[in-house]
C-alpha positions in Angstrom: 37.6 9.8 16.2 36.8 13.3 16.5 39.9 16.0 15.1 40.8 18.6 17.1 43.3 21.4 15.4 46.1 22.0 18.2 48.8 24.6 18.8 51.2 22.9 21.5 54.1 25.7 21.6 56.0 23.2 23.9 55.8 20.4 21.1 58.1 21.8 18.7 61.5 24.3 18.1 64.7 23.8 17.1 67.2 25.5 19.2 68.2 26.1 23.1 66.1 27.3 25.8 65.4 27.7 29.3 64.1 24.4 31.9 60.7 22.3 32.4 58.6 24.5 34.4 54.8 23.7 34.9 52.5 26.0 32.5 48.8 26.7 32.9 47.0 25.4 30.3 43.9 27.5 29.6 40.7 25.4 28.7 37.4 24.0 29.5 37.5 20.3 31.4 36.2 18.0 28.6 38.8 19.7 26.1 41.5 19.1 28.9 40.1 15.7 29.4 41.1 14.4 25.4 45.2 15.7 25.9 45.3 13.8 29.4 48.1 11.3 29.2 51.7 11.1 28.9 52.8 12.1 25.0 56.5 12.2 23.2 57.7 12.0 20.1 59.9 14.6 18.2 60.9 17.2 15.5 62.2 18.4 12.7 63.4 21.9 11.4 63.0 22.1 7.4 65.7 24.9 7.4 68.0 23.8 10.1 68.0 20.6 9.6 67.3 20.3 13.1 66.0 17.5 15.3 65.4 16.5 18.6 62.5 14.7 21.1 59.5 15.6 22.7 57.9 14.8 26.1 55.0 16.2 27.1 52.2 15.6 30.2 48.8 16.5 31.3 47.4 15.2 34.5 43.5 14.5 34.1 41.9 17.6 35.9 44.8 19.4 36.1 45.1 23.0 34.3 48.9 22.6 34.0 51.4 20.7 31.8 54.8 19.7 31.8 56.7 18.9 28.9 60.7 19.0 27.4 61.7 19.4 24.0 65.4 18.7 23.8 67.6 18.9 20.8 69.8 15.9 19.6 72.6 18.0 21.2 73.0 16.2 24.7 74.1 19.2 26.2 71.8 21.7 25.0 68.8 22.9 27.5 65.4 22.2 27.2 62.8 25.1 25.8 60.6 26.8 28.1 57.0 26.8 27.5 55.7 29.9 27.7 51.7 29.6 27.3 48.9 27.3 26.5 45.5 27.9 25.3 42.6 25.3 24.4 39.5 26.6 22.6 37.0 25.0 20.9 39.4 21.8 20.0 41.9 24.6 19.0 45.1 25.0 20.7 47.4 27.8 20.7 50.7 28.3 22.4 54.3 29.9 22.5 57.7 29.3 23.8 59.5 31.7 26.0 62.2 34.0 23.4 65.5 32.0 23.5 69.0 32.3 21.5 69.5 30.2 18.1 72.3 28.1 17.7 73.1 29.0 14.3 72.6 32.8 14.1 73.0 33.4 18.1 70.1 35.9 18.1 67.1 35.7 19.7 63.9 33.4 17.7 60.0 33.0 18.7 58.5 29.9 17.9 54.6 29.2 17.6 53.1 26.1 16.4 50.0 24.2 15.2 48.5 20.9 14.9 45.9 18.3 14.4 45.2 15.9 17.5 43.4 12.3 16.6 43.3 10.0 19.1 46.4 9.2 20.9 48.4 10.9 18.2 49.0 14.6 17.9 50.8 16.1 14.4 51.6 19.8 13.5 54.1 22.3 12.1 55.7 25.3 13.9 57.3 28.5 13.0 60.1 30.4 14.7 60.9 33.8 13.6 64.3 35.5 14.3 63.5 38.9 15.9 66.8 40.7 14.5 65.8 40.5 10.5 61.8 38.9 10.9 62.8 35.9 8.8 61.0 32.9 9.8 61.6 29.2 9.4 59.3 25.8 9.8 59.2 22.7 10.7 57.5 19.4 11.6 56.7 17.9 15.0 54.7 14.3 15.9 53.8 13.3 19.8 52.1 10.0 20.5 50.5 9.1 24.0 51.9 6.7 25.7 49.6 3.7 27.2 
């Protein structure tokens, strides 16, 4: 199967965030067509140490997901996805600023990935706006059938 290199902002962070709010994703019809489905899975912070799950959903001919990332911590709110692009195969994406648990100061996370078949795998980067340090991690979503 055709790869296609992904960004999915909403598939990956490590800290706490705002709720689920449906995002427009921004891409032709056939591109939309290969992320249709219902995906989870989870991450993994390299730095923190962090962990937590991953649902995500895109309605066939629909321009608007819904997904959750939640941290292990059960009280902890989901992220908020903050934007969505699909060019070429290529995704690219944010989440909306929200405050770290470990240094309580506000992080931006981006991310990246490689979609093949029903499986989607990437890494993301948050950067802490108060000093511009940045950490990584590791995310994996499967689609659900």
């Amino acid at each position: 199967m055709r790869n296609h290199r992904l960004a999915i902002a909403f598939v990956m962070a490590a800290a706490c965030g705002g709720s689920q709010k449906a995002v427009e994703v921004k891409g032709g019809d056939a591109e939309l067509a290969k992320l249709a489905g219902t995906w989870s899975g989870d991450y993994r912070g390299h730095e923190s140490g962090r962990s937590g799950t991953i649902d995500f959903a895109l309605e066939l001919g629909r321009h608007t997901a819904a997904g959750e990332i939640h941290m292990g911590a059960p009280d902890a709110p989901p992220l908020k996805i903050e934007f969505v692009a699909i060019d070429g195969g290529q995704v690219s994406g944010t989440i909306a600023p929200y405050t770290d648990p470990n240094c309580q100061c506000e992080v931006e996370t981006t991310f990246t990935g490689v979609a093949d078949g029903d499986s989607i795998a990437g890494t993301f980067a948050t950067k802490v706006s108060a000093n511009g340090e940045t950490q990584s991690g590791d995310w994996r979503v499967t689609r659900k059938r």
